[in-house]
SEDRENFI-918462 format. One record per residue: x, y, z negated of N, C-alpha, C, O in turn; residue in three letters. Coordinates in steps of 0.1 Angstrom, whole numbers, plus 5000, padded with zeros to 4 digits. Layout:
XYZXYZXYZXYZALA...
***
This chain:
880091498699880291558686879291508676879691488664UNK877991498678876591428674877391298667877691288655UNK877591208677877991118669878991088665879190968661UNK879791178665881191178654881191198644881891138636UNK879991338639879391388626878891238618879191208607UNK877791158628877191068620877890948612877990898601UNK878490928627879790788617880690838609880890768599UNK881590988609882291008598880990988584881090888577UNK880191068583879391048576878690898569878090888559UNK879090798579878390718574879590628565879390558555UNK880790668572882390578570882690658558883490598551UNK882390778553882890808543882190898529882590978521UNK880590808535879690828523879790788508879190698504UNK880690868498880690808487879890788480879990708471UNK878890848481877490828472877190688474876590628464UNK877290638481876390528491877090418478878390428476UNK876190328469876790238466876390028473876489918469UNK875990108486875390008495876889928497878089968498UNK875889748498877189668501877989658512879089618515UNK877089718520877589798533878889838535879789788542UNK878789928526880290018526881389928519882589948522UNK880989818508882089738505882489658516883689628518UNK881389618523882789518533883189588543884089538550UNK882689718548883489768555884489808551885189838561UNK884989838537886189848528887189698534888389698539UNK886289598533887189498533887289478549888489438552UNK886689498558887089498569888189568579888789538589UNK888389698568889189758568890689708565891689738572UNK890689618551891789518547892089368558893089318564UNK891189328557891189248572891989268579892889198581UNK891789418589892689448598893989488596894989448602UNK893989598582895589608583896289508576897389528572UNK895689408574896789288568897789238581898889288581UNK897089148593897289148606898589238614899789218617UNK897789328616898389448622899789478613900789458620UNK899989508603900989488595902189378590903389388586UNK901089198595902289138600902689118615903689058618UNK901889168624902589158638903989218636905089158638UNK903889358632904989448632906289388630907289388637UNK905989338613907289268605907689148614908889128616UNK906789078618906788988626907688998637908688928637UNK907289078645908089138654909289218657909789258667UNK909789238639910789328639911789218633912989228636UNK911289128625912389038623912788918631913488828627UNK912288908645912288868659913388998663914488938662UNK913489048664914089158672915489148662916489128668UNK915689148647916689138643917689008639918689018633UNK916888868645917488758645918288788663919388748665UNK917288858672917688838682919088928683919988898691UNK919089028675920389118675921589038673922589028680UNK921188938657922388928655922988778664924088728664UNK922188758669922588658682923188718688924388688689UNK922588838695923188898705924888928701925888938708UNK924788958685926189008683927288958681928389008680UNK926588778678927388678678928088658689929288648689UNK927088658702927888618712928688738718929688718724UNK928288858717929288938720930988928718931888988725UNK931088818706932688778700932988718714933888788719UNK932588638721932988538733932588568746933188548757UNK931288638745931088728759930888858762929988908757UNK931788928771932489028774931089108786930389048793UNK931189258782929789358791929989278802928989198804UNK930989268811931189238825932389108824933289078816UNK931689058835933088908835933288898851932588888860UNK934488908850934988888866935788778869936988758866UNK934888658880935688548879935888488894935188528903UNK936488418895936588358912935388278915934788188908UNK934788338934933788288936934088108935933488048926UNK934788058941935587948947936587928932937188018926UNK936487778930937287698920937487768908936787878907UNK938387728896937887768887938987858878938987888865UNK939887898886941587998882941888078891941688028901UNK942288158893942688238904943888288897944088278885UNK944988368909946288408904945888588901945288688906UNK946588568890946688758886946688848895945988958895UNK947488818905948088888914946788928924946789048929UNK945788838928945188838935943888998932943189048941UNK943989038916942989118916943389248917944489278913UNK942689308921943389478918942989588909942389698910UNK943989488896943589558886943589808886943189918881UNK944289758893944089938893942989978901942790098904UNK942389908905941289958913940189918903939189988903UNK940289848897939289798884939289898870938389898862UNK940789988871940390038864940490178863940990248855UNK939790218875939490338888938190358885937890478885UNK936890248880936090218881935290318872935790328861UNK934390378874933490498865932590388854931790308858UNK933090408841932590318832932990228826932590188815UNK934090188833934890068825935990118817936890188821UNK935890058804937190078797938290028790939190098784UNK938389878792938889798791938989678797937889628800UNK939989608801940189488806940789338800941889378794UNK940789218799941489168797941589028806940688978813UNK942588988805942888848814942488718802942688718790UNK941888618810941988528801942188368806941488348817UNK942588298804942588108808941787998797942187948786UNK940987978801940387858790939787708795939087698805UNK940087618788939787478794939887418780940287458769UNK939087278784939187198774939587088769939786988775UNK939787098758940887018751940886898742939886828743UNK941686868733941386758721942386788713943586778716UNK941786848700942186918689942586748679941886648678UNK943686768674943886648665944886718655945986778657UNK944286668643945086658628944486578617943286558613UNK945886508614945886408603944986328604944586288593UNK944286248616943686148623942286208625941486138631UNK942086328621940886388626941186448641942286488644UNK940086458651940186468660938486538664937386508658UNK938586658677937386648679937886788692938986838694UNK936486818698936786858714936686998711936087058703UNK937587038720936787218718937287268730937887188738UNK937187388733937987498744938587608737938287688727UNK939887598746940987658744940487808751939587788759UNK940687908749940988028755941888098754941788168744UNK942988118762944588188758943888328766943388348777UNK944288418755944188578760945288648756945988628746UNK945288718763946488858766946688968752946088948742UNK947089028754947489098742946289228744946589328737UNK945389258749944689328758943089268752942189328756UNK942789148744941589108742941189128734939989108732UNK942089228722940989308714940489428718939689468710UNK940689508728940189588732938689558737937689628736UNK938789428741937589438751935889358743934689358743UNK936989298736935589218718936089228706937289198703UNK935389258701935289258686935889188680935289158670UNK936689138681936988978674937489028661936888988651UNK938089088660939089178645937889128634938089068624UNK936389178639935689218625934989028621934289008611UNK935288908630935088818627936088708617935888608611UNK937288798619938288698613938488728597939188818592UNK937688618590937388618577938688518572938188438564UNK939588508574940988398569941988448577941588478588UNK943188458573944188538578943788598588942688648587UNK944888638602944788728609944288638620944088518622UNK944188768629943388718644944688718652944388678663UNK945988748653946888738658947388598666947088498661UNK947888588677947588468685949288428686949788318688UNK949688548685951288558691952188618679952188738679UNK952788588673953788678669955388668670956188588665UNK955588798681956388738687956888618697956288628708UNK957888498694957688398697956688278694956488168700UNK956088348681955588228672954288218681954088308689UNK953688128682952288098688951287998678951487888674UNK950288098677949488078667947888048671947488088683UNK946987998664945887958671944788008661944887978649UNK943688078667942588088653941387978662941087938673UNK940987958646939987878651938687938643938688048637UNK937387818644936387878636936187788627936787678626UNK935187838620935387798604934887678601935587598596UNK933487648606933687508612934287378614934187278608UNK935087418625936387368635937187338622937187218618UNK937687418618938487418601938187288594938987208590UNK937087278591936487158582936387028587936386918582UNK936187078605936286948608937386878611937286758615UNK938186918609940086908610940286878597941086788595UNK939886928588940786918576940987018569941387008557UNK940787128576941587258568941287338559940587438561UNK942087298546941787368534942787488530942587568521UNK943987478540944787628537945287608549945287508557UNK945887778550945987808568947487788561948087788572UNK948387768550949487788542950287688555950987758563UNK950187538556950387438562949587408570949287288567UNK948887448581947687418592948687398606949287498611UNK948787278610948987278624948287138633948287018630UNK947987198643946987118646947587078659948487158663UNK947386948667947586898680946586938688945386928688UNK947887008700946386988711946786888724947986868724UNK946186838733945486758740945086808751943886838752UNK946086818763945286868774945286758789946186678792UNK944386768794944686638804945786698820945486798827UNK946686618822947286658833947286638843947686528847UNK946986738851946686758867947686688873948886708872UNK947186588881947586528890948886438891949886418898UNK948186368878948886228869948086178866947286258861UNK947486018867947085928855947985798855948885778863UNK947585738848948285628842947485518833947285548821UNK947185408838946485398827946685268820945885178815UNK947985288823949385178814949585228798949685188786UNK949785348805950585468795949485588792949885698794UNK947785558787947685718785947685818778946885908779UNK948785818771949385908765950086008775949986128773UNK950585958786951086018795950486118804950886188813UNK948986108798948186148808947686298804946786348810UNK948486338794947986448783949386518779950486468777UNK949086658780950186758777949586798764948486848762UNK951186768753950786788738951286898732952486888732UNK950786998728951487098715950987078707949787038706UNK952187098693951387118676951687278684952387328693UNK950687328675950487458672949787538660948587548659UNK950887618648950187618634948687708636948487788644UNK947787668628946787808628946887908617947287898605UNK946488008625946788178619946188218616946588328612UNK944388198615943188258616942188198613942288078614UNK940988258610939488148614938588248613938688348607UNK937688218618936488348625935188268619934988158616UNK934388388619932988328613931788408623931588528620UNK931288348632930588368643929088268636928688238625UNK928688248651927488148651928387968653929587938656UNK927187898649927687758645928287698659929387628659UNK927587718669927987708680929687708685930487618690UNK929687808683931487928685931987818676932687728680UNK931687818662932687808654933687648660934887608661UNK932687598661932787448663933287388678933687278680UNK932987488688933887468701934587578705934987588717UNK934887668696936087798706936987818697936887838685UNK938487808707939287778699940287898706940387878718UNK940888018701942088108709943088078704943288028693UNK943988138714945288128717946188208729945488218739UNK947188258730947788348736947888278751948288168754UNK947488388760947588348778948588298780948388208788UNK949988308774951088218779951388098772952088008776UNK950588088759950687898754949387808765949587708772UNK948187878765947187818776947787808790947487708796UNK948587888795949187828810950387728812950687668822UNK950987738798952087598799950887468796950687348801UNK950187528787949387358782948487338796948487218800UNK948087398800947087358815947687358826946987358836UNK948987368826950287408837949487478850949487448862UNK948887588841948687708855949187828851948587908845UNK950687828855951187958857950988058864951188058876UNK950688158858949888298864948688318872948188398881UNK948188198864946788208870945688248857946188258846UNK944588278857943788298849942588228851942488158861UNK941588238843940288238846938888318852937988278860UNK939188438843938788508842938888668840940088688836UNK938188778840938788908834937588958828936689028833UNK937788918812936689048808936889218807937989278804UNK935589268809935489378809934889458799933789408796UNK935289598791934189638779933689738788934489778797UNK932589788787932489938793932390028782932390008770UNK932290138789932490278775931390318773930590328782UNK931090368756929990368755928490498764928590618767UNK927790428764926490468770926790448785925990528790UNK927390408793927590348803926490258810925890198801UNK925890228825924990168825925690038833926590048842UNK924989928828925889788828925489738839926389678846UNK924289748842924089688865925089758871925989708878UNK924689928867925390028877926890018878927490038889UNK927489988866928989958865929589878873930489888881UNK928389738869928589608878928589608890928889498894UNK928389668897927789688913929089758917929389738928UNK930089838910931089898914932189868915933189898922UNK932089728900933389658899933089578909934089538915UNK932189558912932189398926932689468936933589408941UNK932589608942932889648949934489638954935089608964UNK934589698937936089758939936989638939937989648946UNK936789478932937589408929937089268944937389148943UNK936489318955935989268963934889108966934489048956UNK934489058979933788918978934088838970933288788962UNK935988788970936488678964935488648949934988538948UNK935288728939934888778927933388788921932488868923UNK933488678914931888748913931788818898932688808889UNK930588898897931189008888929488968878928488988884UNK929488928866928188928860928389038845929389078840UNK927089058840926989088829926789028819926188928823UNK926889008810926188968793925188868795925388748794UNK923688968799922888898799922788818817921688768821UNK923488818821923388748835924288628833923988528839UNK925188608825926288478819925088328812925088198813UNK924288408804923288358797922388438801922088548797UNK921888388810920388408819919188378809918388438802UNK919388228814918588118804918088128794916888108792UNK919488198783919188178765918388278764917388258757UNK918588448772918088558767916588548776915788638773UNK916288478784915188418787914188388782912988418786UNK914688298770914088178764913588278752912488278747UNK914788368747914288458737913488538741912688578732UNK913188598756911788698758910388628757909388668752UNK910788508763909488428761908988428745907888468740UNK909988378738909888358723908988458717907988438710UNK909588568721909188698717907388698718906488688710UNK907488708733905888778733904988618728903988628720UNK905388508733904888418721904288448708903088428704UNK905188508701905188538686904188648687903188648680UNK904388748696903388848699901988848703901088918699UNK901888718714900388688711899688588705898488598709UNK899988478696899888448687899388488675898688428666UNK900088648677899688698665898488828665898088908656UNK898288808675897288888683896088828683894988878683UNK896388688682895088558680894488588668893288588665UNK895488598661894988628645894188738644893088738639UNK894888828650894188998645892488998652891489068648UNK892788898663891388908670890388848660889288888658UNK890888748654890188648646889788728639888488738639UNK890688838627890288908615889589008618888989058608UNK889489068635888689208637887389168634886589258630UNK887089038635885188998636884889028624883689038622UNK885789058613884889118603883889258600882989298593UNK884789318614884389448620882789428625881889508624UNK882789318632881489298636880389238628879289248634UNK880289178614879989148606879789278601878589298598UNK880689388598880089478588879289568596878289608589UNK879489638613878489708621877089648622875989688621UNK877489558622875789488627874789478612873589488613UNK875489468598874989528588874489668585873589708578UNK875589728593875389848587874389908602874090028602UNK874089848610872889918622871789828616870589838620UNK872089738609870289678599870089828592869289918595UNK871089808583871189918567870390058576869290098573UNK871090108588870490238590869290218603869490278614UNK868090128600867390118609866190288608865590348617UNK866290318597865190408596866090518601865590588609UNK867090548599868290638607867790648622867290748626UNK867890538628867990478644866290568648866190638657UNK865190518637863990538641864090718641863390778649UNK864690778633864190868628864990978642864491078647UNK866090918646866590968659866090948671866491018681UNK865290878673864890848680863490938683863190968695UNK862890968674861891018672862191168676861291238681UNK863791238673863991368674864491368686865091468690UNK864291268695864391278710865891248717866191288729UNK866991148708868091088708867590958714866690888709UNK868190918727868090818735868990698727869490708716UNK868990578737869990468731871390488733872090418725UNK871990568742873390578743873790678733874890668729UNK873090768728873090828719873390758704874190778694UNK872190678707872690588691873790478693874390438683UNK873990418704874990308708876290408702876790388691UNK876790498707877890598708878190598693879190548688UNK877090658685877290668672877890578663878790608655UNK877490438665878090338656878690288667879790278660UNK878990248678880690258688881590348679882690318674UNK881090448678882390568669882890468654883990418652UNK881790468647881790398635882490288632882990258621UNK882590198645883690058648884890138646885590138635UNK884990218658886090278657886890328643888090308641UNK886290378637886690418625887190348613888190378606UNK886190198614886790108606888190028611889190018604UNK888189978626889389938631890190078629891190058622UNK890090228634891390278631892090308615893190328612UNK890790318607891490268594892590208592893690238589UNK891790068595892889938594894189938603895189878599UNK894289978610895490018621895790078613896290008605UNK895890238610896490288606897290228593898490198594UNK896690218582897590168567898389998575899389958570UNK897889938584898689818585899789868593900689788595UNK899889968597900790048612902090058597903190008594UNK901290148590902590208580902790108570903990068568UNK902090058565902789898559903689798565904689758560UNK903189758576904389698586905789778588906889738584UNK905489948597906689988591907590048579908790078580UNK906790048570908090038563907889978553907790048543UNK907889848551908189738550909689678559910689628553UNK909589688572910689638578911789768582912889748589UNK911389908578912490008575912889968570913789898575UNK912989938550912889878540914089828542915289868542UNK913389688546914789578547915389558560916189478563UNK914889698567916389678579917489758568918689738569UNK917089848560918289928559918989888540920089888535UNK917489868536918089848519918489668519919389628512UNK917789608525918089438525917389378512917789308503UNK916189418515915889368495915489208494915289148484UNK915389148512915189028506916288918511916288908523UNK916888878507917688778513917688628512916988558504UNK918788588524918788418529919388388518920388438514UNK918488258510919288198504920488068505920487958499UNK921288128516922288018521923488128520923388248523UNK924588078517925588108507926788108526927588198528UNK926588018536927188018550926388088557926888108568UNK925288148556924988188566925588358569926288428562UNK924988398588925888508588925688658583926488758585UNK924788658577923888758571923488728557923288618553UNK923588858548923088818535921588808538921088688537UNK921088878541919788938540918988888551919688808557UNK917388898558916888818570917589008578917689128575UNK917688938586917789008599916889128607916889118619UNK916089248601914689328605915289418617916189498614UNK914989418626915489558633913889618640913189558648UNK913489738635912089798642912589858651913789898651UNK911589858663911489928674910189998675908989958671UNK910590138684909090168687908390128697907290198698UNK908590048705908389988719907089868709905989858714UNK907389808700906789728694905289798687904189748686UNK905689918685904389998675903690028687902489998688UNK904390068696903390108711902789978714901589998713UNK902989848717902789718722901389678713900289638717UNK901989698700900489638689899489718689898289678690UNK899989868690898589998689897889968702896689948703UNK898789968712897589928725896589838728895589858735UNK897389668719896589598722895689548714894989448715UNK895889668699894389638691893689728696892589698698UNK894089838698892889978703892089938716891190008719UNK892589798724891789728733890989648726889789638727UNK891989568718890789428709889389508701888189458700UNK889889658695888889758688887789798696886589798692UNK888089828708886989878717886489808721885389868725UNK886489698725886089588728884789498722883689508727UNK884989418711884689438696883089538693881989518689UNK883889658697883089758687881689778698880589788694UNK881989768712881389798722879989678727878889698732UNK880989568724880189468728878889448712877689418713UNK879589468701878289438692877789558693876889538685UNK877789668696877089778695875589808702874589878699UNK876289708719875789718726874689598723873589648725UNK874589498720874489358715872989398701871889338700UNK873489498694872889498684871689618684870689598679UNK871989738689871389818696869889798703868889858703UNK870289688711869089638717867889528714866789488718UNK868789488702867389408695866989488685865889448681UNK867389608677866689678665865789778672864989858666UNK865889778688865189918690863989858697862989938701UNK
***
């Protein structure tokens, strides 16, 4: 309590017009500069990573159920009522996709087909991507193709009015290579749609209805795959563990992030990269902390003597200005804690700053805060602080006395 009284007293001496107390002002700014960009830093990490994540949600489904063995299996073989028995799952869809060669008006270029069931908006979002006509694949007899916006440009296509595009599939268990034209099963097929995703999608995924994909790849009633949505707050291992069960060996059953292992991988790494990195910094800017204690245990040597004299040992005076560290790093923590957050409340929710690119998928940058992050930065300055404060305290302590 002794030396809680002395360092508040010393941290918030207004009288004092000692230079002392100015750079502990500024050491104070030092820190919450730092600390205030880890946060933002880390929140607009978190909301580039969302909107990836939400990109790919258009094309990958919570759960995917697909054959262990080759690359189609027949409908028949799953047991869809036992799948959808399943505690948690709420949607299903069938799907077939392979790849192809898209051609119009001598433009040409590769993509994959995916024919799905009338059942595939239930299970993705697709509705809220399709920025040009409709997402409709089927109407009726008509068979219709969306593509992405991209894909569009690189074809040619300036109105969906007259859009029909060739497709190009190669045929099982034919070649020729007299004739290879022969070697490829052709539909025109008009497009109905165009989606605005990530650059990726736009430019290789191309849909179309399960029964135009099984005449063009001549696998009737077979599929590829079965995506799954689950319902919400559902847990996505635990679900997964039940559909494998229920839909047996044959099947292997992944999630989201188990499809793209890799990518969401590469983004944790990314992450804490960015995280200590930026930690390098804050370490760098705390030394001004040590700069202004070791001033201010010069500044109060007659302090030190005069305690000492009233029968206050050295851990007694170490303790005192240890507190006094403390005070200036939790300063600075604190105003960079609330500057960082809301700053990126701010522009998660009002958007005040935005991308200046007219294509991209967002007006605004991307902020999403978490509190996992505020816990992450406070712990590992309130280490870098104690640390810091302990070591010059201890350091400086012993040569004034």
């Amino acid at each position: 309590m002794l030396s809680y009284f002395f360092a508040r007293r010393y941290f918030f001496a207004s009288a004092s017009r000692s230079v002392v107390h100015l750079i502990s002002g500024l050491s104070v700014v030092a820190v919450a500069v730092p600390v205030a960009a880890m946060i933002i830093l880390l929140s607009v990490f978190n909301g580039f990573e969302a909107l990836v994540r939400q990109n790919c949600s258009a094309f990958d489904a919570d759960l995917t159920v697909s054959p262990r063995e080759g690359q189609t299996f027949a409908v028949a073989d799953l047991d869809t009522a036992a799948l959808s028995r399943v505690p948690g799952v709420g949607a299903w869809s069938f799907f077939l996709e392979q790849s192809v060669l898209l051609e119009r008006g001598g433009r040409q270029a590769a993509a994959v087909v995916r024919g799905v069931d009338d059942r595939y908006g239930e299970v993705f979002p697709f509705r809220e991507t399709v920025t040009a006509g409709s997402p409709e694949v089927r109407l009726g007899d008509l068979e219709r193709l969306v593509v992405g916006q991209t894909m569009a440009y690189m074809l040619g296509i300036r109105s969906l009015a007259d859009a029909e595009v060739g497709l190009y599939a190669v045929r099982r268990g034919s070649f020729s290579s007299l004739l290879p034209v022969q070697n490829f099963t052709r539909r025109t097929v008009p497009v109905g749609g165009a989606f605005t995703v990530d650059l990726e999608s736009e430019r290789s995924r191309v849909l179309a209805s399960l029964r135009l994909a099984q005449e063009l790849f001549a696998r009737p009633g077979r599929v590829s795959a079965v995506a799954v949505a689950l319902v919400p707050g559902a847990d996505a291992e635990r679900t997964r563990a039940a559909v494998a069960q229920a839909v047996g060996e044959r099947f292997r059953v992944q999630t989201r992030y188990q499809m793209r292992a890799s990518f969401y991988r590469i983004m944790t790494y990314e992450k804490w990269g960015v995280f200590f990195i930026s930690l390098l910094v804050l370490v760098v800017a705390s030394f001004s902390v040590v700069g202004a204690l070791a001033m201010l245990i010069v500044d109060k040597r007659d302090d030190i003597r005069t305690l000492a004299a009233l029968g206050a040992d050295r851990s007694v005076v170490r303790r005192i200005f240890r507190t006094e560290g403390l005070f200036i790093c939790g300063a600075g923590a604190l105003c960079g804690l609330a500057v960082g957050v809301g700053l990126s409340l701010a522009q998660q929710y009002f958007g005040f700053i935005e991308i200046p690119a007219e294509s991209f998928l967002t007006k605004s940058y991307p902020v999403e805060f978490r509190f996992g992050d505020l816990l992450a930065v406070s712990a590992a300055f309130s280490a870098v602080a104690f640390c810091l404060s302990n070591i010059t305290v201890r350091s400086m302590i012993v040569k004034t006395s």
